[in-house]
N, C-alpha and C positions, 0 to 999 in steps of 0.2 A: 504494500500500500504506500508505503513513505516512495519509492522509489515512483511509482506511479504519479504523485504528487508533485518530486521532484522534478522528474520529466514535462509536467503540466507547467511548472513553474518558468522552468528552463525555454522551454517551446515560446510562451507567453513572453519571455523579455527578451530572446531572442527576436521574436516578429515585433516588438514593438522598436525595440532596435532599428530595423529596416526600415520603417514606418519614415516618408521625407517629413520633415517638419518646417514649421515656416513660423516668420515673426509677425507678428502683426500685436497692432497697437488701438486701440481703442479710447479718446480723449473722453466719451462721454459715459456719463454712468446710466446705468440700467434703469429703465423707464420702469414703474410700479405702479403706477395712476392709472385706476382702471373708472369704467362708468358703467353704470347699472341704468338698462332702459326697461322703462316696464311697461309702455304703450308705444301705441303708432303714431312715433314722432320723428323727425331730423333731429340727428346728433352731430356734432364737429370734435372731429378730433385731431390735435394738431402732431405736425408729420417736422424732426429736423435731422438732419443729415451735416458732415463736414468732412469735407473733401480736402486732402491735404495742397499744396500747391508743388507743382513741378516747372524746371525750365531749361533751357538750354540758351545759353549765349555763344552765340562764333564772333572770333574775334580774329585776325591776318595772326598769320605765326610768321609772315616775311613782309616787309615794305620794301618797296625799290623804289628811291627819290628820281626825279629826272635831274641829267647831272647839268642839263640847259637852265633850268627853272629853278632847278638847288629845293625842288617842294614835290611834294606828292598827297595821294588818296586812300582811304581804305574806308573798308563796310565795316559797320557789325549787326548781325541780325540776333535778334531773340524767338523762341517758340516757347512753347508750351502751354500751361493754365495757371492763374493764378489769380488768388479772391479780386477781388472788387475793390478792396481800400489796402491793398496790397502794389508795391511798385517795384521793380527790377530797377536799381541803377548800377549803369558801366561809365562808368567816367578814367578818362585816359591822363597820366598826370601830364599836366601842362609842358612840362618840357623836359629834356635831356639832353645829359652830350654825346657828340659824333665826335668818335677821337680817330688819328691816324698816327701812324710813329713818326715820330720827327716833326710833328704839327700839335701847336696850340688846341686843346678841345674846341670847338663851337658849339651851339648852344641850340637848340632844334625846339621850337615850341610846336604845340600840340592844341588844335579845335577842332571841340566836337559840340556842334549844335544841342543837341539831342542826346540826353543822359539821363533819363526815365524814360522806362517804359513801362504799358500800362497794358492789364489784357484787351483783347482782340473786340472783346466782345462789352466792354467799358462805354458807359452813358453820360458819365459826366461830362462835362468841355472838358478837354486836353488845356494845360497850363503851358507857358512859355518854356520851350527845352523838355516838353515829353512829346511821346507818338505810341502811338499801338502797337503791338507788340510786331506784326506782319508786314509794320512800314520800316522798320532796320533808319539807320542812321551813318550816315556819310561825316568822316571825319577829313582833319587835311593835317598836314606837317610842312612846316618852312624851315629852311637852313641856310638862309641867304650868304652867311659866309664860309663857306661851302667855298675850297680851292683844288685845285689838279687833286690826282690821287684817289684811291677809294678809301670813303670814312664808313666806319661802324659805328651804332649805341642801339642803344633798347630803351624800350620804358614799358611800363607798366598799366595795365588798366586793374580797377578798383573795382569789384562785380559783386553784387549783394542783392538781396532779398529783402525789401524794406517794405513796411508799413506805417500808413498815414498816421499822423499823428494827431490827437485829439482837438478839434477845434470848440 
């Protein structure tokens, strides 16, 4: 009998073992409010849901300046979903240096119109410097002093998940 048992045992943590598992989170707590109808009547009962917010930002992993113009272009587009008083900002830092060996740094500044964005599907007016999420945003870089030679630098963009703030 014990061995029977133990075999029962062994079987059972083995297959739960197997068993894939998955995380999942739940922010709201368990609904217990129930309503008792005792005629033919309309009842309302309220229904809430929350959907967490996801996104995706592209952003150039290469810029090539024009070495005529010493400036250049790039995109950044966002997808995804995300609440209603919730904003995506990508803001690029304003500037950097372009170094070369044998050559003083220069100084390369950075504009981006547009550094909030707002979901797709948003009703309020858009505010100066946001756009919806499917309009992407066009930035530029100047490096006017910018000489023979090829310069390199980088900089950085600032990508974050914000929400509005209490008015």
């Amino acid at each position: 009998m014990k061995k029977i048992v133990s075999l029962a045992a062994v079987t059972t943590m083995a297959a739960v073992c197997a068993l894939p598992t998955f995380a999942y989170t739940n922010s709201t707590e368990a609904v217990n409010e129930t309503q008792n109808i005792s005629a033919n009547e309309t009842a309302q009962t309220s229904v809430y849901a929350e959907v967490g917010s996801t996104f995706t930002v592209t952003i150039p992993k290469k810029i090539t300046l024009s070495g005529e113009t010493k400036s250049g272009t790039y995109n950044v587009t966002c997808t995804g979903d995300i609440a209603g008083d919730e904003f995506i900002s990508v803001a690029p830092a304003a500037s950097f240096d372009m170094t070369q060996k044998g050559k003083e740094d220069v100084t390369a500044t950075v504009t981006q119109e547009t550094t909030k964005f707002r979901a797709d599907n948003y009703t309020t007016e858009l505010e100066e410097g946001e756009a919806k999420m499917a309009t992407g945003a066009t930035g530029s870089i100047a490096a006017s002093g910018l000489t023979s030679g090829g310069w390199n630098g980088t900089f950085n963009f600032t990508i974050a998940l914000n929400q509005d703030s209490a008015d």
